[in-house]
C-alpha positions as CSV (number, residue, x, y, z in Angstrom):
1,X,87.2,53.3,-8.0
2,X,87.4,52.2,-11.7
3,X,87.2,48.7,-10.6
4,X,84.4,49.2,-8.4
5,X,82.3,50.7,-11.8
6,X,83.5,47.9,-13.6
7,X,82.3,45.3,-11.4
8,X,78.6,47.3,-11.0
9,X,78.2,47.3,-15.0
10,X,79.4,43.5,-14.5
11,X,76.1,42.7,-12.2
12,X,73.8,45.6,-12.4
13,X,73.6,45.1,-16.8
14,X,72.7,41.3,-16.8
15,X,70.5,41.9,-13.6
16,X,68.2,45.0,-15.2
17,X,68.0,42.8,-18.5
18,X,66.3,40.0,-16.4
19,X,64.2,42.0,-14.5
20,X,63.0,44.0,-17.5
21,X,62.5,40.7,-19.6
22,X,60.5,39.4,-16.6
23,X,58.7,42.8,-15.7
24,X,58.0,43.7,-19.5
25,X,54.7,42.9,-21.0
26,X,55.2,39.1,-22.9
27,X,56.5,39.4,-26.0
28,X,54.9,36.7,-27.9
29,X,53.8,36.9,-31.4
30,X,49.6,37.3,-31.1
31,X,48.0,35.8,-33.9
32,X,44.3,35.2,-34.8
33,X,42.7,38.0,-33.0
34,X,40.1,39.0,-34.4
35,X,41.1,42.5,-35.8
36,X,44.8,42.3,-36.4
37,X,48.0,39.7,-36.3
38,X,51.2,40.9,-34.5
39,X,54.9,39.7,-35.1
40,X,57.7,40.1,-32.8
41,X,61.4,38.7,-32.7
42,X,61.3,35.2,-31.5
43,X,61.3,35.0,-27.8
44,X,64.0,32.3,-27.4
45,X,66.4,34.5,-29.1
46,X,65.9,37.7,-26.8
47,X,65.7,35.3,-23.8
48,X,69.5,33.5,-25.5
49,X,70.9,37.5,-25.2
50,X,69.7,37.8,-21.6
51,X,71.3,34.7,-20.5
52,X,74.5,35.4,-22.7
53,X,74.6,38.4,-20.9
54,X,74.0,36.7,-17.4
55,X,76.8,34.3,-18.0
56,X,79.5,36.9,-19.4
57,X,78.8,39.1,-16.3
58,X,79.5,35.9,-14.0
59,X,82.3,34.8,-16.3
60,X,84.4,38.2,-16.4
61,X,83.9,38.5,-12.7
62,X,85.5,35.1,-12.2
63,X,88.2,36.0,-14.2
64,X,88.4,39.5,-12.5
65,X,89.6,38.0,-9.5
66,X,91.1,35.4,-10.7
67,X,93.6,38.2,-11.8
68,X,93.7,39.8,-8.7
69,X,94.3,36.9,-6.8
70,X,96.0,34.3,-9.0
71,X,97.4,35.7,-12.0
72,X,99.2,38.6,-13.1
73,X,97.4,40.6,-14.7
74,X,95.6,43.8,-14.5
75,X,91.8,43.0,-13.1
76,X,90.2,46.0,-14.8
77,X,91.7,45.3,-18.4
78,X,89.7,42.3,-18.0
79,X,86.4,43.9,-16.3
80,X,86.6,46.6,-19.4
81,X,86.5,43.9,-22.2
82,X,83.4,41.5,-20.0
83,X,81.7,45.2,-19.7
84,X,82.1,46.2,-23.2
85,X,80.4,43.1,-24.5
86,X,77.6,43.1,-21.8
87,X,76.7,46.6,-22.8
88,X,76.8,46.3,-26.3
89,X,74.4,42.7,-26.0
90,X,71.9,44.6,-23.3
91,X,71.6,47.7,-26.6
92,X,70.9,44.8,-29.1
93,X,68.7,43.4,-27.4
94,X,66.7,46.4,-26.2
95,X,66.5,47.1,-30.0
96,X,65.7,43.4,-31.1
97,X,62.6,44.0,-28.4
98,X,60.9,47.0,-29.7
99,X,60.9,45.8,-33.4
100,X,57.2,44.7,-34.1
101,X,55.1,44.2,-37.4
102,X,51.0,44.1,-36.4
103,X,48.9,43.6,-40.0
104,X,45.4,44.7,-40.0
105,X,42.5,44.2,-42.5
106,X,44.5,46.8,-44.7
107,X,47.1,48.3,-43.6
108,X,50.3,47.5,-41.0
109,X,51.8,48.9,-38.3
110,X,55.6,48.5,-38.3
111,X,57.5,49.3,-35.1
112,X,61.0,49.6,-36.6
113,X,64.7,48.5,-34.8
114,X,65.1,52.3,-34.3
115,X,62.5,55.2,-34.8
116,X,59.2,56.0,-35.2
117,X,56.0,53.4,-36.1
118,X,55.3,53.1,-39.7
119,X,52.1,52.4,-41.5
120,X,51.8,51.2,-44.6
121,X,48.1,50.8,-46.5
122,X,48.1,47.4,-48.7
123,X,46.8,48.8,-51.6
124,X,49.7,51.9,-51.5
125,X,52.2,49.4,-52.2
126,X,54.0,49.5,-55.3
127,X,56.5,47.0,-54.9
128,X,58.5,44.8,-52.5
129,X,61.8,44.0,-52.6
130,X,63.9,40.9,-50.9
131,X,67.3,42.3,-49.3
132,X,69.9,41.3,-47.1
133,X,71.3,38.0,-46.2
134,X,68.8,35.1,-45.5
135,X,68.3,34.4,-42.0
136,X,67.7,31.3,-40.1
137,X,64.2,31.5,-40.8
138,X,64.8,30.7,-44.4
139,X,63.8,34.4,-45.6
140,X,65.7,37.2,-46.7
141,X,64.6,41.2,-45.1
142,X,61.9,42.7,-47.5
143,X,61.8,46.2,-48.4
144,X,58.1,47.5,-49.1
145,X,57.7,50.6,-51.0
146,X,55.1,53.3,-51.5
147,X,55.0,56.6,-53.7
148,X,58.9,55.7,-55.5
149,X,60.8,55.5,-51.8
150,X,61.4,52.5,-49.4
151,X,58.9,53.5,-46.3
152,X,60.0,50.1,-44.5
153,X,62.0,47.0,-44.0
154,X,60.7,43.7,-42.9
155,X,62.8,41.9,-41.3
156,X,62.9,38.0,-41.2
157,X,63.8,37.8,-38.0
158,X,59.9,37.3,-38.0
159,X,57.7,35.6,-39.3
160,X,57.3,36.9,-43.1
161,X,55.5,34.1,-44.7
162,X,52.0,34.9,-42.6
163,X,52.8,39.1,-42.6
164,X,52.5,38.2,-46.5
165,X,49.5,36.1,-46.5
166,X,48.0,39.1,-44.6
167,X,49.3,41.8,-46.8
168,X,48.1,39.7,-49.9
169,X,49.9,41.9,-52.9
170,X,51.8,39.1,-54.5
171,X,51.7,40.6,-57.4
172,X,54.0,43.5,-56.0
173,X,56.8,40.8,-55.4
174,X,59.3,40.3,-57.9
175,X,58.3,37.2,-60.6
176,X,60.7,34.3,-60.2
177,X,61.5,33.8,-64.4
């Protein structure tokens, strides 16, 4: 029986992940419009985890009966370690997915990895704050904050360098001296 589970997360996981990602609305960052600009996680890298998580279905099925057949080992050991990693890529991305930054004429909309939207008005913010490790974008995560407390992080897994030509408070960055 547990075999059986283990080989359903094996296909059913990696099979709902492509349906959703070609069901779901397109997730491309919309810019230009004319009332507001909106950033998302770069396609290719969601699309990378849904095939990642295509292949390590296929692969730990392969090797799933290549245990039961061939070697001597135990077939659901090896199922349990394919599943464990398919799961926890199908959460990341379902969390890389949601996380959104739209930038109006004043204000953004932040859609954060986990929780509720945020909006923060332009001329609230006090100051901004790089943090984190740089990403492969170049850009570190920047922390904006409002009234003395941190109300968001954006990350630079998007594109930062046109959210702050939106937001246009330069002078809330820290000075390079």
């Amino acid at each position: 029986m547990w075999l059986n589970l283990l080989v359903a997360v094996a296909v059913a996981v990696p099979l709902a992940s492509i349906a959703l990602m070609r069901l779901g609305s397109v997730r491309i960052t919309e810019r230009h419009h004319s009332r507001h600009d909106t950033y998302v996680v770069p396609v290719a890298f969601t699309r990378s985890l849904v095939l990642m998580m295509a292949f390590m279905g296929a692969m730990g099925l392969f090797l799933g009966w290549l245990c039961s057949s061939v070697f001597v080992a135990d077939p659901p050991e090896v199922l349990a370690f394919f599943d464990a990693f398919i799961v926890t890529a199908f959460i990341l991305w379902l969390v890389l997915t949601r996380y959104k930054v739209s930038t109006f004429e004043g204000h953004m909309v932040v859609t954060p990895f986990v929780g509720r939207d945020v909006v923060v008005r332009y001329d609230q913010i006090e100051r901004m704050e790089w943090a984190g490790f740089r990403k492969a974008s170049g850009y570190r995560d920047l922390d904006v904050w409002v009234g003395g407390s941190r109300v968001v992080r954006l990350s630079a897994l998007v594109d930062l360098e046109q959210i702050l030509m939106s937001i246009d408070r330069f002078d809330a960055l820290p000075s390079a001296t």
